[in-house]
C-alpha positions, 0 to 999 in steps of 0.5 A, a space after each residue: 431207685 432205693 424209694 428212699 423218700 417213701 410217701 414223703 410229700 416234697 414241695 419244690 420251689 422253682 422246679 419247671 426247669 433245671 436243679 428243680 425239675 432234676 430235683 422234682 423227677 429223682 424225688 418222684 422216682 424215690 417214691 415222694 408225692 411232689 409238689 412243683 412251683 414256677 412261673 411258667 405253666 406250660 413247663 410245670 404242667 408238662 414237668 407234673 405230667 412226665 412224672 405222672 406217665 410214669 407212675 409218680 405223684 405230681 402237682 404243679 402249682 403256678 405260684 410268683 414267690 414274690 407275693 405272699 398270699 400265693 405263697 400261703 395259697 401252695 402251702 395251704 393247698 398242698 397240706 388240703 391234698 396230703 396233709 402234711 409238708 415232709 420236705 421243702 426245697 427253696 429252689 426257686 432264684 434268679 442270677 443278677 450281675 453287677 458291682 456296687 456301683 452298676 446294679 440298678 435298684 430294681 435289680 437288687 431289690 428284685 434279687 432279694 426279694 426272690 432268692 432271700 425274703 421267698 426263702 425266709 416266707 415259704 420257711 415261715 410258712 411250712 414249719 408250724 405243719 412240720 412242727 405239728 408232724 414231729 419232723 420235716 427237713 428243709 433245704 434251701 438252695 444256696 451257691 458256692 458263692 454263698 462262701 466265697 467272694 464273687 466278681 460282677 454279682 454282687 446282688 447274686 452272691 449277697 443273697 446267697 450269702 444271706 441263704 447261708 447264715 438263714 440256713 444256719 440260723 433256721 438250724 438252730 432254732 429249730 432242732 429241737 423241734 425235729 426240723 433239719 435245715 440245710 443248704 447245697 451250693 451249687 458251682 456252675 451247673 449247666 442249665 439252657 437258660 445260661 444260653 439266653 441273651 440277658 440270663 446274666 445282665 448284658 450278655 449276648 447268647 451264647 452256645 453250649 461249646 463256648 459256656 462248656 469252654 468258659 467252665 473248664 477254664 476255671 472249675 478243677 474238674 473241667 465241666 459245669 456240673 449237671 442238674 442231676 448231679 445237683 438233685 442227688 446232693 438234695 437228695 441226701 440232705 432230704 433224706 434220712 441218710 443225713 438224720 444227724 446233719 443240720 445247718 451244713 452247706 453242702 458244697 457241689 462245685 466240681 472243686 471251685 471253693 477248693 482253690 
């Protein structure tokens, strides 16, 4: 590891599986004392203590990103032990399927609660400190939808697109502050919840062979992508080899927005 995130204290939404806990161990491994999010407990305490086995610094704190006093709770309780919040990813999101005409309510009004208003809170909720500090980057996790139309996902990839124009908006606000805010947009990345009957509305399990068939049918380069693929996009976004990038997208979709 090049210890590019050198006593950085990163704060990661949604990290106890995936893109996040990909995002959390490469941050560790980089020198940064991380701090973990999700619902599950016993995922993110044994994610936070893998990291600690090998000689990082991790807290996991089990946080609903729909309830803004536990929102507040994180932040305040990750400024108390460091003192500072350099990185925020907004990692933490949901997959909902459907058309205008088959979503549910409950399912729309859930999909933008997560992956849109928890974006806008924890934003919210970090900049007064990275204001403070001079500096701070923020990357929100988006999709390659974000940019381009998407069939039987329409909550999905409305509120990614809403992720997209917030990154674009935040950007702006605030560069002059010091603080960048940029987005990755992921394509299909291969996580073990994909696998779980009702991970997208409808579906029955599936098997890793049939996913990896459904993906090289339509990706260019024939494969999901993987998390740690993903994790090393953030990387670069939260680090200072992209000091004079802000309000990107960056896309990591294996050449699908390219057709």
């Amino acid at each position: 590891m090049t210890n590019r995130l050198h006593d950085r204290v990163a704060l990661i939404t949604g990290a106890t599986s995936g893109i996040g806990e990909a995002t959390a161990r490469l941050f560790a491994a980089e020198g940064a004392k991380v701090v973990i999010t999700g619902r599950r407990r016993d995922r993110g305490e044994k994610v936070a203590s893998d990291i600690q086995a090998l000689g990082g610094v991790c807290r996991f704190v089990q946080t609903d990103h729909t309830d803004p006093a536990a929102c507040s709770r994180l932040v305040e309780r990750t400024l108390a032990e460091f003192g500072r919040v350099d990185i925020l990813f907004n990692n933490a999101g949901i997959v909902t399927s459907g058309t205008a005409e088959t979503v549910t309510d409950e399912d729309w009004q859930n999909t933008l609660a997560i992956n849109v208003t928890a974006v806008w809170r924890m934003s919210r909720l970090v900049i007064p400190a990275m204001r403070a500090q001079g500096k701070g980057v923020i990357v929100n996790n988006a999709s390659d939808w974000a940019v381009v139309g998407a069939r039987d996902a329409l909550p999905y990839a409305v509120s990614k697109g809403a992720v997209a124009q917030m990154t674009r908006s935040m950007a702006l606000d605030h560069a002059h502050e010091g603080i960048r805010v940029n987005a990755v947009c992921p394509g299909d990345t291969f996580v073990e919840r994909w696998l779980e009957s009702g991970y997208f509305a409808g579906s029955e399990p599936v098997t890793r062979e049939q996913a990896q068939a459904e993906s090289a049918s339509t990706i260019p380069m024939k494969r999901f992508g993987r998390p740690e693929e993903i994790a090393q996009a953030v990387l670069f976004l939260a680090s200072d080899e992209s000091s004079f990038v802000t309000g990107h997208l960056l896309l990591v979709d294996g050449g699908n927005t390219a057709q």
